[in-house]
N, C-alpha and C positions, 0 to 999 in steps of 0.2 A: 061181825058184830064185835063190839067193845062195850066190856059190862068193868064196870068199878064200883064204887059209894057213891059215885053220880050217875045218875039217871044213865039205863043202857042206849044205844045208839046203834045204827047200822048203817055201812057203807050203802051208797048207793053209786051205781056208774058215774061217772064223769063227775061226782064228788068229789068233793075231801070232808077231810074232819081236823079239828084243833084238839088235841087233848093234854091232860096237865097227868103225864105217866108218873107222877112223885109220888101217885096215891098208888095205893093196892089196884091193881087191875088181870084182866084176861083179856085176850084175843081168840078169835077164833073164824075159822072160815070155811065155808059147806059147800062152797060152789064149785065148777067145776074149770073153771076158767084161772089161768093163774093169776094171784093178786102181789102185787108190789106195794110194800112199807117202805115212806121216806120219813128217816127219824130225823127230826133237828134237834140238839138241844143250846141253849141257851143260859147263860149266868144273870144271875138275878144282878138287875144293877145296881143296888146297895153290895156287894161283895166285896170287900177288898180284894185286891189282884194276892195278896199272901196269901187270903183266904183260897183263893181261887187256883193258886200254886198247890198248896197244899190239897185240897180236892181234886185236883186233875189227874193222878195216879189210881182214884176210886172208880 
């Protein structure tokens, strides 16, 4: 389950999910099978690359 300030959500098998993690969120997971997170992230494309330098250390 993924709950934030947007409406919560639940994996489902052979799902995925998009989520935007910028906001406040939880994860969590009750089953008993093991579950895999693949994080990507992504630079907003208005960024400058300085901008983008400077961010990359956070």
């Amino acid at each position: 389950m993924i709950s934030s300030i947007l409406p919560s959500r639940t994996w489902k098998e052979g799902e995925f999910i998009i989520s935007d993690d910028s906001f406040e969120h939880q994860v969590w997971h009750e089953g008993s099978k093991l579950l895999l997170i693949l994080i990507v992230d992504f630079w907003h494309p208005e960024l400058a690359e300085e901008q983008r330098r400077r961010l990359s250390s956070i």
